[in-house]
N, C-alpha and C positions, 0 to 999 in steps of 0.2 A: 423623457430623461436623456440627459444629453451623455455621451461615451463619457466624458470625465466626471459628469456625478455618479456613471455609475461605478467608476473605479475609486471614486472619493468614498461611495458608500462602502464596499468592500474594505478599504482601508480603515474606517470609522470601527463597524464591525470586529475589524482583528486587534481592534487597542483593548478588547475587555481586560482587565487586571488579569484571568483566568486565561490569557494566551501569551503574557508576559513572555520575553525571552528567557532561557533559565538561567537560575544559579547553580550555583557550584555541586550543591546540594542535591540537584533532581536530575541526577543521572539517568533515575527511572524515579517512577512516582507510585511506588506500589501497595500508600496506604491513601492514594487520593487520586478516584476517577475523574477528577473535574480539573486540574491543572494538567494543558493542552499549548504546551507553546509552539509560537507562530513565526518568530521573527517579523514582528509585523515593521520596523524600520524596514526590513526590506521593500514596504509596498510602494514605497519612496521609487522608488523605479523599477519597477513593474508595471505593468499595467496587465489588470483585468477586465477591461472595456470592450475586447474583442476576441472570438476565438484564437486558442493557441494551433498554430502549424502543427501537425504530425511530427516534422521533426525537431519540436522543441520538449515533445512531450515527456521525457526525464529529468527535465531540465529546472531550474529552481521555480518558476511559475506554476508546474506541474506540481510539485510538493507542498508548496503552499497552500496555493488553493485544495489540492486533496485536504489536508489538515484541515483547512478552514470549514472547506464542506462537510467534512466528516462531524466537526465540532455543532453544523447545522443539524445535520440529522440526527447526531443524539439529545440533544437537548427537548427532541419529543419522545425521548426514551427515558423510564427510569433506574437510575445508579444511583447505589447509597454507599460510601464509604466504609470499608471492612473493617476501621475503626474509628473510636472518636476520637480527633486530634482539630486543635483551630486551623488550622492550614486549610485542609480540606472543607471544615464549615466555611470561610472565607470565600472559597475556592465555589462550593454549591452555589452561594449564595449571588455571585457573579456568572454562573453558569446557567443557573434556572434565572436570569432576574429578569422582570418584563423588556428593558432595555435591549437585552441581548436575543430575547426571542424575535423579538419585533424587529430587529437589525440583522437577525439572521434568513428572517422571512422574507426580507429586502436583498439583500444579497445572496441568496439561495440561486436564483433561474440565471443570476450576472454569473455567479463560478459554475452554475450547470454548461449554460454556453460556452464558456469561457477553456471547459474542460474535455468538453464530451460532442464539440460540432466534428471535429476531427473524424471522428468515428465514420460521416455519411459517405465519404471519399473513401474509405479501407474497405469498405464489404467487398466482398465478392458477389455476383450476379447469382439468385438461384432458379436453374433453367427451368424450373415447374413451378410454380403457386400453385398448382392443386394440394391435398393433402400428402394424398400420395408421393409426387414429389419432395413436400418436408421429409417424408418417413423415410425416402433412399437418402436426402440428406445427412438425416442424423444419425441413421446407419454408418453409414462410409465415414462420418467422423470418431463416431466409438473406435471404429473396427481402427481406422489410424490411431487412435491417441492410445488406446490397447495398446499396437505395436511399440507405441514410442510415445510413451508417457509424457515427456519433455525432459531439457538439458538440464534445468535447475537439480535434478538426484541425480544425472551425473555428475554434475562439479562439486556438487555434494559429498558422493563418496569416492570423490577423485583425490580430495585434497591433503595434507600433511596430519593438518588439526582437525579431524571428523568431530569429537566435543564440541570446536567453538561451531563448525559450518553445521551441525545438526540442529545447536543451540538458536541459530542465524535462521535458519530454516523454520524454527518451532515459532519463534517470536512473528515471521514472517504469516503465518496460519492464523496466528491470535491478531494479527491484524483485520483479516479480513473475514476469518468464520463464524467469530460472534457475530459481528454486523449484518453477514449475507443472511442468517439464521431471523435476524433480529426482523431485518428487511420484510422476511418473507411472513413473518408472523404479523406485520401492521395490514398486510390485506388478508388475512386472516379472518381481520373486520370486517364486515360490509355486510348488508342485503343484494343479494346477487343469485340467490338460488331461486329464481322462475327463467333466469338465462342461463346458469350453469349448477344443476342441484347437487352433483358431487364434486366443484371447488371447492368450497369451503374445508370440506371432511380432508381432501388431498395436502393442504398448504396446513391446517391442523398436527397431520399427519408426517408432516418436514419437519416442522415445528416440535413436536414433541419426540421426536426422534431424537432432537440435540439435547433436547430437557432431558430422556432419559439415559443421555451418553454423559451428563454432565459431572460424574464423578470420575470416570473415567477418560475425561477430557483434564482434568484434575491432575489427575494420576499422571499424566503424561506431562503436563508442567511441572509437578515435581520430580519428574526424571531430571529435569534439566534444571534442578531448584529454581527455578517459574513459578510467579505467585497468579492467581484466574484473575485479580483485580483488569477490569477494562481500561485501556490505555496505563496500563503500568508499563509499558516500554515505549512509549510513544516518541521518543526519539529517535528510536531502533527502529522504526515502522519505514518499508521503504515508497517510495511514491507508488508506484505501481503494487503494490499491497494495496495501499488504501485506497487507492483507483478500483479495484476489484469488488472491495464492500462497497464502496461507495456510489455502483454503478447497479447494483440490486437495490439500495435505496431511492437512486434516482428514478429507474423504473417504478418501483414499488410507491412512493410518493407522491409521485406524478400521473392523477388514477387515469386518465388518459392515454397511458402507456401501458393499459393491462397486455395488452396480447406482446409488447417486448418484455414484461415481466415476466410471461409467459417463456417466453425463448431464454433468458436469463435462469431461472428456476430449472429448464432443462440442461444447460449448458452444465449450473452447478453439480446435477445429480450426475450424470455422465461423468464430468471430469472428478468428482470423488469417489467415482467407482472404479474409474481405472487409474486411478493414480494413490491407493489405499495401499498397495501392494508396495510401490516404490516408496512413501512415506517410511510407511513399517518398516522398511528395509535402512533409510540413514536412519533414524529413530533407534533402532538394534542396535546397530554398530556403533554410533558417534555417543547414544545416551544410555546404552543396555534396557533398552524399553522392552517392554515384551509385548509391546504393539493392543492391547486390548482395546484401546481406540479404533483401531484399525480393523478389527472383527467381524463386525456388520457384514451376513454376508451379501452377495451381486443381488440382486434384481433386477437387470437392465439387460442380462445378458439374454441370447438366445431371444425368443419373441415377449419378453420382459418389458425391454424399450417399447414393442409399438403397442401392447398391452397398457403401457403407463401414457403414452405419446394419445392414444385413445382418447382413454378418460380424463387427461388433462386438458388438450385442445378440440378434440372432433364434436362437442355439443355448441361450442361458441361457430365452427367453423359451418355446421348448419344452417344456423341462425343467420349467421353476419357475412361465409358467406369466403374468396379467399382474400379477403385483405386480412379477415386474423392468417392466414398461411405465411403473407408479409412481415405481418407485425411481429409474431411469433420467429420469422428469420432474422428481422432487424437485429431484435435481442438476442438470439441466437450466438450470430456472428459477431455483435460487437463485446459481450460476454468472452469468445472463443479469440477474439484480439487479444483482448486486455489481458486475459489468459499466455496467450504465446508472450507477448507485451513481459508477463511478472516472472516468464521463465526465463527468457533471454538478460532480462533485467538480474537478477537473485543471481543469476551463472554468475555475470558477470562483478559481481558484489563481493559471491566468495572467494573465487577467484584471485581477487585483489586481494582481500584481507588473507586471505594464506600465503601470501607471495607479497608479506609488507617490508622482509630484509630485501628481498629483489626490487621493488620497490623505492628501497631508500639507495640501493647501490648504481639503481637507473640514474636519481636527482645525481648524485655524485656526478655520474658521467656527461649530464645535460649541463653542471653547472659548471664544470670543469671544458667541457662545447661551447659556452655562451661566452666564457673568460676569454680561451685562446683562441678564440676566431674574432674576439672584440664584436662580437653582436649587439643590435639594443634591442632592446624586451620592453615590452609594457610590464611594470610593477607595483602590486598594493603594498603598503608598509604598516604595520599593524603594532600598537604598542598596547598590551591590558594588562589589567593588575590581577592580584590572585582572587580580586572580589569579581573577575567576572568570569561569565563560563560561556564558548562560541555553541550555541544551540546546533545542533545537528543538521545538516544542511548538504546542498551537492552544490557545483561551480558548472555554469554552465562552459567553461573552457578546461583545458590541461592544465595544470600549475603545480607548482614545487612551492613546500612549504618549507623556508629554512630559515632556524634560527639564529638571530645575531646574539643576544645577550637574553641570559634566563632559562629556564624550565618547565616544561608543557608534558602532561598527558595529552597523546592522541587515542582517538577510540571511536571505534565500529561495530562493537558487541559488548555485549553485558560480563564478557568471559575473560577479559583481561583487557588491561589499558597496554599503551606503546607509550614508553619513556624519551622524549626527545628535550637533549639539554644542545648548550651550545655548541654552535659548528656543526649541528646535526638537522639532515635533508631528507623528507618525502616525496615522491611524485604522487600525485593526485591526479588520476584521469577524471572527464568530465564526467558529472551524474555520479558518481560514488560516493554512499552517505557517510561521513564524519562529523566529528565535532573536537572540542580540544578543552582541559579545563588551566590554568597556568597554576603549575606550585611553585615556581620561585615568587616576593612582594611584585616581579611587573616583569614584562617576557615583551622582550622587541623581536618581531619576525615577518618576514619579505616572501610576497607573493610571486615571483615572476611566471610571467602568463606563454604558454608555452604551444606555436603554432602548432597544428593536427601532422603536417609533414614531417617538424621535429618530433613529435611526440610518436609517429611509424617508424622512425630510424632507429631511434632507441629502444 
């Protein structure tokens, strides 16, 4: 297969009806798990043909594809719609249909590459392959992420509006812990116990740990009136969220990658045990949760980890020997990327959106900078009517959104829209998810593209 069919194919793929772009209407889709839009016009230039750069990885090809792959991997999952409405039958019936399994089974290893080569560049070296060596590795990463959970809860409970950023943060979780959950339960499957006779019983046992949290995983989306429906904010989903689920699938799918499954599986247990305390803590504040999600007590602490680190790797590493030691850090550490990856990402997410009048008074002063200095800028010009809605998306540059004539919601959370009528200006940094829906009959408005040097002065 030559690079351009297989971006043709990827393209083919993203036209199912079920990843349409949205209307006005699907702000969220919280009585239909199977309406998944893509923007797939975008694939018009894109390309998926080749790994993405490290540093394009927030970038519009990184969301897409997360979206598209994610849309791959459920479809060997089952979701039934929490009620009966045509839409959603519609919407099934293009999501299960032979066409779209078979073109997702094609375009699956093109967005796995496409997504996930980056990764082999970012590890870091680990000075042992013995076992031993894993077990001070994963030591000394508790004992850090303990210390300092990550930025993402501080900007959390840094911000103005703690409701919407908790809100932001809850939707952020329902992206990726159904799937990581869902992941771990498909090699649940398998004959595998003459090479490892207590797997199975261990990944059972992850597994029904989320089954029996799942009222009180409930409970905590109604804090933040959160419906459980899967992909009911799928707009709201940021790239590196779906990155996150999507990279326990990919291990867990690809049976040749047991032992990074492996390292994956540990990463997640670890990072929701110390980071259960921080949750619970914006949860409190921004939603008055009284955290019983968050309950479960440690396991890991104290000689917890190498007791579980054991019985999960030490029977294959017998056997086989230390390249599971390898395999098992690959997934480790690329898990523990994508990780640092959704927290630096989500900081920077709420951040913006709490700081959107600062925001609109920056475009002021850029556009008021580009006037009387007589600059030229590269600029998109955008005319839609109020039958269409811009699907959620990031810019892989700076840019100011400002309106000539008409009226636009803009919006980044489920928790309130931003009113922009005419003569009114946002700045947009690069990778920050929006969308916009127009309420005046047709909304004329200008993109200027705004270099990285202007956009640090201001």
């Amino acid at each position: 297969m030559t690079t351009e069919d297989s971006h043709d194919l990827v393209k083919v793929f993203s036209r199912n009806p079920a990843f349409r772009a949205a209307e006005w209407e699907e702000l969220t889709t919280e009585e239909n798990p199977f309406r998944r839009p893509v923007r797939p016009d975008d694939l018009e230039w894109l390309d998926y043909s080749k790994p993405m750069p490290v540093e394009r990885v927030l970038m519009l090809s990184g969301l897409l594809g997360n979206r598209m792959l994610r849309n791959i991997y459920d479809t060997d999952l089952l979701y039934v719609a929490p009620t009966a409405n045509a839409a959603a039958a519609q919407d099934h019936r293009d999501f299960y249909s032979d066409r779209n399994r078979t073109l997702g089974a094609q375009a699956k290893p093109i967005l796995e590459r496409h997504l996930f080569t980056f990764l082999e560049g970012e590890r870091e070296t680990l000075p042992s392959t013995s076992f031993a060596g894993l077990s001070r590795y994963l030591h000394d990463y508790r004992d850090q992420r303990a210390a300092a959970p990550g930025e993402a809860f501080d900007a959390a409970l840094a911000t103005k509006g703690r409701r919407e950023s908790a809100t932001f943060l809850l939707l952020q979780l329902s992206a990726f812990l159904p799937a990581s959950n869902a992941a771990i339960a498909r090699n649940a499957i398998g004959e595998y116990d003459v090479a490892h006779p207590g797997l199975r019983g261990l990944l059972l046992q992850e597994y029904g740990a989320w089954v029996a949290d799942a009222e009180k995983y409930r409970a905590l989306l109604a804090d933040a009136e959160l419906k459980p429906t899967i992909g009911a904010y799928w707009q709201l989903y940021l790239n590196s969220s779906l990155a996150r689920g999507n990279y326990v699938h990919y291990t867990a799918s690809n049976h040749e990658k047991l032992y990074e499954f492996l390292g994956a599986l540990l990463h997640k247990k670890i990072d929701e045990e110390v980071s259960r305390a921080r949750f619970a803590q914006v949860f409190a504040e921004g939603l008055g949760s009284t955290g019983g999600f968050f309950s479960r007590p440690a396991t890991l602490d104290g000689a917890g980890l190498e007791e579980y680190l054991t019985a999960l790797v030490a029977p294959l590493v017998e056997t086989f020997g230390d390249e599971v030691v390898a395999g098992v850090h690959r997934g480790f550490a690329d898990a523990a990327w994508l990780g640092d990856l959704w927290h630096s990402d989500l900081a920077a997410q709420v951040n913006w959106a709490d700081r959107i009048e600062e925001y609109k008074e920056k475009a002021e002063k850029i556009d008021q900078h580009l006037t009387n200095e007589n600059i030229e800028f590269d600029l998109d010009t955008f005319v839609e009517t109020s039958a269409e809605t811009s699907t959620t998306h990031v810019h892989d540059d700076h840019r100011l959104v400002m309106i000539e004539v008409g009226q636009m919601h803009f919006w980044n959370n489920v928790t309130h829209k931003i009113e922009l009528n005419q003569g009114d200006k946002v700045l947009i940094p690069t990778s920050r998810l929006h969308g916009s829906t127009v309420l005046s009959g047709s909304c004329t408005y200008h993109q200027p593209i705004i270099p990285d040097e202007m956009f640090r002065q201001f």
